[in-house]
Backbone as JSON Lines, residues from 0, in Angstrom:
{"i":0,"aa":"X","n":[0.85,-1.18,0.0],"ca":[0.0,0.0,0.0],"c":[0.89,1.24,0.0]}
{"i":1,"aa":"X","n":[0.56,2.1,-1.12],"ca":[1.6,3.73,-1.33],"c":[1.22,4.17,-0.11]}
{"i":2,"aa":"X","n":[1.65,5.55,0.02],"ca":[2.05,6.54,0.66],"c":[0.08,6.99,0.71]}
{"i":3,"aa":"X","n":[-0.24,7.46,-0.68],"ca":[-1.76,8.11,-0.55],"c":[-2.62,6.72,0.05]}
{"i":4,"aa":"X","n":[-2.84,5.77,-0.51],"ca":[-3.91,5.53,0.07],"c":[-3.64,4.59,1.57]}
{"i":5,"aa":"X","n":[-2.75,4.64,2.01],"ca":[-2.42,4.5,3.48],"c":[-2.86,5.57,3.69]}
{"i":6,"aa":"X","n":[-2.89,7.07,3.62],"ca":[-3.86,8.1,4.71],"c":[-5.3,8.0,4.11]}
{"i":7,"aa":"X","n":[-5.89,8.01,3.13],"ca":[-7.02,7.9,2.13],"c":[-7.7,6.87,3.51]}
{"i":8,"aa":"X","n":[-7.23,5.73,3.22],"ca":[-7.77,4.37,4.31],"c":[-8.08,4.67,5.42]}
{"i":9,"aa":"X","n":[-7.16,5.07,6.08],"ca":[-7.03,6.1,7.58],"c":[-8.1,7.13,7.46]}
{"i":10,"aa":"X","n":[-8.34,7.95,6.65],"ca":[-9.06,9.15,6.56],"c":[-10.64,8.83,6.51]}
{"i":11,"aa":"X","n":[-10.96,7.81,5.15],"ca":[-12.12,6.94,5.99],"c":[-12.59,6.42,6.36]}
{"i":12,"aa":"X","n":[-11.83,5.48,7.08],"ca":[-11.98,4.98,8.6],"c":[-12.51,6.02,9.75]}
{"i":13,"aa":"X","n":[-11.61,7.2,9.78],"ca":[-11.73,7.95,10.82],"c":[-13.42,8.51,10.33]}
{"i":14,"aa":"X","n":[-13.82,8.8,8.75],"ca":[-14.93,8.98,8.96],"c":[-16.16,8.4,9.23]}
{"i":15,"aa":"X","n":[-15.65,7.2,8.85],"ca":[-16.99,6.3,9.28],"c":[-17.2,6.04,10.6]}
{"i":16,"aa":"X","n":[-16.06,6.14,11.45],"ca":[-16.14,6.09,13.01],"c":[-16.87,7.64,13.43]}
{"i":17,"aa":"X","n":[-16.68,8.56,12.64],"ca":[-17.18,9.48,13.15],"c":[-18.6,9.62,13.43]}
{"i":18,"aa":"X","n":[-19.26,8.85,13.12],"ca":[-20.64,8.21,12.91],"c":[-21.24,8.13,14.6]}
{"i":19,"aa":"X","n":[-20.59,7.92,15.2],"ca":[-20.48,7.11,16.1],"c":[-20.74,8.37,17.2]}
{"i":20,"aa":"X","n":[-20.06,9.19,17.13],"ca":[-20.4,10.33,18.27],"c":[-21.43,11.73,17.44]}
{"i":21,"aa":"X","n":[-21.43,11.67,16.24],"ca":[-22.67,12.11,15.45],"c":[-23.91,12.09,15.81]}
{"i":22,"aa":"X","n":[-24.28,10.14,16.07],"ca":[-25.38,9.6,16.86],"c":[-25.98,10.0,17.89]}
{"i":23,"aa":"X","n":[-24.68,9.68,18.54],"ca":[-25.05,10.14,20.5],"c":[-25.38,11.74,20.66]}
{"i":24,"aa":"X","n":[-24.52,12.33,19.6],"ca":[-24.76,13.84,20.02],"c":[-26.16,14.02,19.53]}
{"i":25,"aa":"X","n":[-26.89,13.29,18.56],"ca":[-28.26,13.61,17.99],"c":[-29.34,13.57,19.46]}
{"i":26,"aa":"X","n":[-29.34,13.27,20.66],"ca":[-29.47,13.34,22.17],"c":[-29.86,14.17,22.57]}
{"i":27,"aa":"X","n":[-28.61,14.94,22.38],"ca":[-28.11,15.81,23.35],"c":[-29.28,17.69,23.14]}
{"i":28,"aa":"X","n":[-29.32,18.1,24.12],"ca":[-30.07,19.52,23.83],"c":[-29.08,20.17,23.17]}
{"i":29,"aa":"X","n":[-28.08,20.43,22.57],"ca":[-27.59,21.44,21.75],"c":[-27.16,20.46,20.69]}
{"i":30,"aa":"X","n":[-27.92,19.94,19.87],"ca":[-27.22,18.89,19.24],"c":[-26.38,19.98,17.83]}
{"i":31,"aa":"X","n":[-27.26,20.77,17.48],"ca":[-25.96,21.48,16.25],"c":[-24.96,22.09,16.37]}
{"i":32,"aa":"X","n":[-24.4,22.51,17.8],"ca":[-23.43,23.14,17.97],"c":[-22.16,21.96,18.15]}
{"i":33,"aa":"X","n":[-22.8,20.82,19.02],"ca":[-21.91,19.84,18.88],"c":[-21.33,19.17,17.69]}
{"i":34,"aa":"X","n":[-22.7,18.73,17.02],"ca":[-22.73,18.32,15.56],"c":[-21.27,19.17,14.74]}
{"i":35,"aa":"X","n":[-21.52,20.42,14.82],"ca":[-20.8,21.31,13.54],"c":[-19.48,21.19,14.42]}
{"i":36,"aa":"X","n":[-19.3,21.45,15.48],"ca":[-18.15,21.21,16.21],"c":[-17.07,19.74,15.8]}
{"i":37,"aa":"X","n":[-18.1,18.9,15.96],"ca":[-17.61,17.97,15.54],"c":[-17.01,17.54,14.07]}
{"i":38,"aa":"X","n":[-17.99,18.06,13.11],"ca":[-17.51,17.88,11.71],"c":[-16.23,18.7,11.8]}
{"i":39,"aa":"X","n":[-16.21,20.1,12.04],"ca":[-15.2,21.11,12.23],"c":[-13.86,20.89,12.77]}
{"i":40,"aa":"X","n":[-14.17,20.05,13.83],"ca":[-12.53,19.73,14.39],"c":[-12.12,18.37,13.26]}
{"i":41,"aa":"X","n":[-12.82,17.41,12.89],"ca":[-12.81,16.55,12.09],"c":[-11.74,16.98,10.96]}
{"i":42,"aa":"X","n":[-12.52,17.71,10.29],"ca":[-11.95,18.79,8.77],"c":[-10.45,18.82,9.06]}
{"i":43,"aa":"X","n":[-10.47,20.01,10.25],"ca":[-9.24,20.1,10.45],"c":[-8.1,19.45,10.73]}
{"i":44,"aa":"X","n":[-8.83,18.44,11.87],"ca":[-8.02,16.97,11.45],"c":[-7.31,16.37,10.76]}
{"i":45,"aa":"X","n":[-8.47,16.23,9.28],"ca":[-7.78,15.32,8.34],"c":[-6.7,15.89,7.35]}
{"i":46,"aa":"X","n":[-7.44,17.86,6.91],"ca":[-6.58,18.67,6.5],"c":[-4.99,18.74,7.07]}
{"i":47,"aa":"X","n":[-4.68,18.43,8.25],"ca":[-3.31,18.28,8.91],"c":[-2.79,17.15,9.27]}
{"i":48,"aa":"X","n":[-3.38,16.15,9.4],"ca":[-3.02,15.08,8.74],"c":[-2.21,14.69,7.59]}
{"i":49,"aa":"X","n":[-3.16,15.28,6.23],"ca":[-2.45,15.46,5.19],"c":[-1.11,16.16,4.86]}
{"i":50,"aa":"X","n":[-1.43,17.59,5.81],"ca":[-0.31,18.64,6.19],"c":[0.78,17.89,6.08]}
{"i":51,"aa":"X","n":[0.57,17.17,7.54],"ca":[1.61,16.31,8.22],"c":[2.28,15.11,7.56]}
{"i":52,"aa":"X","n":[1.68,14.68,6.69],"ca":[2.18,13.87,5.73],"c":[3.2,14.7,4.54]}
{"i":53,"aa":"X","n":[2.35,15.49,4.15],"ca":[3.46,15.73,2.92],"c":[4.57,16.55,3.59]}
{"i":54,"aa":"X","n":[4.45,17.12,4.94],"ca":[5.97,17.32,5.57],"c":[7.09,16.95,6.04]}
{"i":55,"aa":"X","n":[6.29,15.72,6.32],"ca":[7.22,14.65,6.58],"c":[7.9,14.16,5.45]}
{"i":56,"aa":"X","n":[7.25,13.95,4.12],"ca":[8.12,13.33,3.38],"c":[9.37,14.47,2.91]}
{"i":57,"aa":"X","n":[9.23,15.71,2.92],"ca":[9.77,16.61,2.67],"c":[11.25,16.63,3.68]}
{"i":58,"aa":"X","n":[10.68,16.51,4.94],"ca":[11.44,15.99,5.98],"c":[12.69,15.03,5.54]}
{"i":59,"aa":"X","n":[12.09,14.23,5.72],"ca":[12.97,13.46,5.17],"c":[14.33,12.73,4.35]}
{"i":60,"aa":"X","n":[13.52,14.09,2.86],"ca":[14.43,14.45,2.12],"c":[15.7,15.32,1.83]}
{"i":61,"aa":"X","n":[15.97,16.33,3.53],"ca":[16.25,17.22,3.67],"c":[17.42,16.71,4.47]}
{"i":62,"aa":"X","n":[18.2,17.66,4.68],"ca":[19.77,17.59,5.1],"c":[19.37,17.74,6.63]}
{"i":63,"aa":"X","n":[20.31,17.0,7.6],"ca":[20.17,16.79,9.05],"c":[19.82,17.6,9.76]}
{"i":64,"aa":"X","n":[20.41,19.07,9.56],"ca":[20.11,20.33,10.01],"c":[18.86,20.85,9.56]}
{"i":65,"aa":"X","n":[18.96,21.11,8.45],"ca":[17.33,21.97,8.1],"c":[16.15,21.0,8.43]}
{"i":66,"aa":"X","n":[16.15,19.85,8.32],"ca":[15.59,18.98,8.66],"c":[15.16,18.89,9.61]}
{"i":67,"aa":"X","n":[15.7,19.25,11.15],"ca":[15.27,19.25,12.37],"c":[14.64,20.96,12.23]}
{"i":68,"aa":"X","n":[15.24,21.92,11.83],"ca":[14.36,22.86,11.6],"c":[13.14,22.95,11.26]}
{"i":69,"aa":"X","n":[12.46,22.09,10.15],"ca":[11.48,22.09,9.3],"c":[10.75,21.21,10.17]}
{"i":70,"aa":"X","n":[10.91,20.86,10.93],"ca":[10.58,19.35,11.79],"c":[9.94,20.2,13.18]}
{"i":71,"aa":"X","n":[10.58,21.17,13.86],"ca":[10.03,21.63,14.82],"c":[9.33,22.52,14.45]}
{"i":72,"aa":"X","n":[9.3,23.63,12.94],"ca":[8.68,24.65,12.72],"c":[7.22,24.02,12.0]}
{"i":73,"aa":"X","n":[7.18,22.45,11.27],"ca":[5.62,22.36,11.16],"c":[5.19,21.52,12.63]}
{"i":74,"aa":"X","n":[5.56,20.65,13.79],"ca":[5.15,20.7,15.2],"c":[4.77,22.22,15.51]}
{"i":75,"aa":"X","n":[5.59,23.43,15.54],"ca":[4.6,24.46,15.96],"c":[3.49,24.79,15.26]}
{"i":76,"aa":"X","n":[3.82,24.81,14.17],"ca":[2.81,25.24,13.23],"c":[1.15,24.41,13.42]}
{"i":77,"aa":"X","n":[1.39,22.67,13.61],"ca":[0.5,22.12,13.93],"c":[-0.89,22.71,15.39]}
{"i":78,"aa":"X","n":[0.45,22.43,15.99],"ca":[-0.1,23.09,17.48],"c":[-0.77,24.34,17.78]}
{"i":79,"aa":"X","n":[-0.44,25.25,16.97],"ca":[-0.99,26.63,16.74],"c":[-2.68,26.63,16.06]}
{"i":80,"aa":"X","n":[-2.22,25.46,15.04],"ca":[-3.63,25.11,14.33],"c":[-4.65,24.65,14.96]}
{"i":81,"aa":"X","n":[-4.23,23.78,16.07],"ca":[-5.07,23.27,17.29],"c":[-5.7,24.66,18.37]}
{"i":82,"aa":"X","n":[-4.69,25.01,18.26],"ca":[-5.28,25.88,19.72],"c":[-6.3,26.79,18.83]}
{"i":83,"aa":"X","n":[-6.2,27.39,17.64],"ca":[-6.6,28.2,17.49],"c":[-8.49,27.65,16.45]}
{"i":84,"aa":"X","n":[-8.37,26.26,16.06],"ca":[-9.53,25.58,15.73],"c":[-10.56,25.78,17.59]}
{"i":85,"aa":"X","n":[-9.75,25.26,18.58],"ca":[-10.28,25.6,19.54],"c":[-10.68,26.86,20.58]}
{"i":86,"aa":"X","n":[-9.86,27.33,20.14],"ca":[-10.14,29.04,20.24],"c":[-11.5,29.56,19.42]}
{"i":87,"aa":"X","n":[-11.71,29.06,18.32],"ca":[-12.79,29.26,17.32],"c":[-14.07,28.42,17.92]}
{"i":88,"aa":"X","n":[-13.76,27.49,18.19],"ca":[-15.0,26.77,19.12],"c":[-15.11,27.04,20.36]}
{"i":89,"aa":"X","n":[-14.93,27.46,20.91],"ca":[-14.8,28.72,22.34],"c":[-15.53,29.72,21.77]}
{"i":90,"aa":"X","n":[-14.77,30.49,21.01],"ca":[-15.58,32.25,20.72],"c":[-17.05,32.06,19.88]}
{"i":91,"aa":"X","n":[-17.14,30.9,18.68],"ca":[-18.44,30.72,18.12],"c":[-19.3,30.08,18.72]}
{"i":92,"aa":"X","n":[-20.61,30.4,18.54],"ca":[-21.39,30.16,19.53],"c":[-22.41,29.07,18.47]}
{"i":93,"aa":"X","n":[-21.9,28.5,17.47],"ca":[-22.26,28.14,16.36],"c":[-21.65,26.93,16.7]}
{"i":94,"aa":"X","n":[-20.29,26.92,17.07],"ca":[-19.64,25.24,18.02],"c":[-19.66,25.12,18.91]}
{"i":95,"aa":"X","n":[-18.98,23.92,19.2],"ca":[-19.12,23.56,20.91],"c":[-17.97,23.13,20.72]}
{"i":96,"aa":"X","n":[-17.45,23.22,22.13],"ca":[-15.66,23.19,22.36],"c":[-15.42,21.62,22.0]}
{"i":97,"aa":"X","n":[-16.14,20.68,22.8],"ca":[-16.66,19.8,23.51],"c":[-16.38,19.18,21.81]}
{"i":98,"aa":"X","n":[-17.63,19.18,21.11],"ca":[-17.68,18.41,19.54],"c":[-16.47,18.74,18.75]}
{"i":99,"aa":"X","n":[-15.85,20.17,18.67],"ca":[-14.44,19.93,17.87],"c":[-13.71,19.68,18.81]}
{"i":100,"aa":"X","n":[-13.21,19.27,20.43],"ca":[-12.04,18.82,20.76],"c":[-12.21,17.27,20.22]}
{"i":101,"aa":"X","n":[-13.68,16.41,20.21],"ca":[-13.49,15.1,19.41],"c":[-13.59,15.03,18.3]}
{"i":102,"aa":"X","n":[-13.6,16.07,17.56],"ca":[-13.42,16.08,16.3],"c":[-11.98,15.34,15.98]}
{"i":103,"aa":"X","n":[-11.07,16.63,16.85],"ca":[-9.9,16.4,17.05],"c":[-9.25,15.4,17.13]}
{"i":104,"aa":"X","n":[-9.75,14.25,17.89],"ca":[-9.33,13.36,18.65],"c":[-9.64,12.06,17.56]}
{"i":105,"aa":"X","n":[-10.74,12.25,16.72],"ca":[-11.2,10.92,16.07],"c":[-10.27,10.33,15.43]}
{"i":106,"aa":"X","n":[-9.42,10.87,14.21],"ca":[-8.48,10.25,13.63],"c":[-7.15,9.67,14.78]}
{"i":107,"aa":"X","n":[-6.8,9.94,15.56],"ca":[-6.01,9.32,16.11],"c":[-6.45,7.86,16.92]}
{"i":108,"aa":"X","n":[-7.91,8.08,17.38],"ca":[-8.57,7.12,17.84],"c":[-8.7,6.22,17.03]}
{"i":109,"aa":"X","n":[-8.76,6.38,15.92],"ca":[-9.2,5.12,15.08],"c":[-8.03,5.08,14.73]}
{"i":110,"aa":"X","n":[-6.43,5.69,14.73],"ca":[-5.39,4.69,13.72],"c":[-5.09,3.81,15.36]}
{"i":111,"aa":"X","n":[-5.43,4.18,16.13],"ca":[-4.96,3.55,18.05],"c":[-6.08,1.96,18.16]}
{"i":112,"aa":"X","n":[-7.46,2.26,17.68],"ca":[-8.28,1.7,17.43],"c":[-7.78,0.42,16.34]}
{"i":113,"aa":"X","n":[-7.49,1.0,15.22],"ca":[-7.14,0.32,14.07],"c":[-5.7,-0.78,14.49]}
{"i":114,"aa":"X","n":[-4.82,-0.19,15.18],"ca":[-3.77,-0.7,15.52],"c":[-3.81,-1.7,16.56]}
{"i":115,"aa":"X","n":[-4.68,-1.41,17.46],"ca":[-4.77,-2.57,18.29],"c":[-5.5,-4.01,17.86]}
{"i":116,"aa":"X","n":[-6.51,-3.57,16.83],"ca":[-7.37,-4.92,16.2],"c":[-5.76,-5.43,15.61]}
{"i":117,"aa":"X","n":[-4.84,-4.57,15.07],"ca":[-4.34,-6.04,14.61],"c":[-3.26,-6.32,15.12]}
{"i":118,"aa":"X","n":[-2.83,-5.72,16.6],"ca":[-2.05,-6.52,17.29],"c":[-3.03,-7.37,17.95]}
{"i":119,"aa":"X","n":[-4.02,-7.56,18.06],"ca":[-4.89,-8.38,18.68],"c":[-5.32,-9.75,17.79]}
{"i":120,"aa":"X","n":[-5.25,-9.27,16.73],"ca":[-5.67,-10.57,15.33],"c":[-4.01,-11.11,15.64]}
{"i":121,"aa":"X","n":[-2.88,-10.74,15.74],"ca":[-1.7,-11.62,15.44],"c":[-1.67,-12.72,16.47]}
């Protein structure tokens, strides 16, 4: 399996799991703020994900030095993107902190998810 559809696979996976707290939030008394929250941190998710992929390979390709440069400057860059998706679900009253911090969280859950079924199948 290449490079694309190893994240492609990953990407929907993570969406079809996203299904899953979509549901439960359909419940809840504010269900659209969670809802959009949720798609929202999702997005951003997978958008840096991708980020994070094609930097890495870039990474990679790069000389020892600039390399650790380019390496800590997209880690900040990531992190900035986080705080500030959540900063946006804080100030809009249109999200909920709550639905994009699991927005956030889904794709990692499912490659953690994904990874354990198959240390568990071996």
């Amino acid at each position: 399996m290449d490079n694309k559809q190893f994240i492609h696979s990953y990407m929907k996976k993570s969406s079809i799991l996203l299904l899953v707290p979509f549901i439960v939030f359909l419940w809840f008394p504010q269900r659209v703020p969670l809802i959009t929250g949720l798609v929202f941190g999702h997005c951003i998710r997978i958008l840096l994900f991708k980020l994070h992929s094609y930097e890495l390979s870039r990474i990679l390709n790069a000389p020892p030095q600039k390399a650790k440069r380019m390496a800590v400057f997209s880690y900040t860059k990531r992190f900035l993107i986080y705080g500030l998706t959540l900063t946006l679900a804080i100030l809009n009253p249109r999200l909920h902190v709550l639905g994009a911090f699991l927005g956030l969280l889904m794709l990692p859950i499912t490659i953690h998810l994904l990874n354990l079924k198959n240390i568990t199948m071996k």
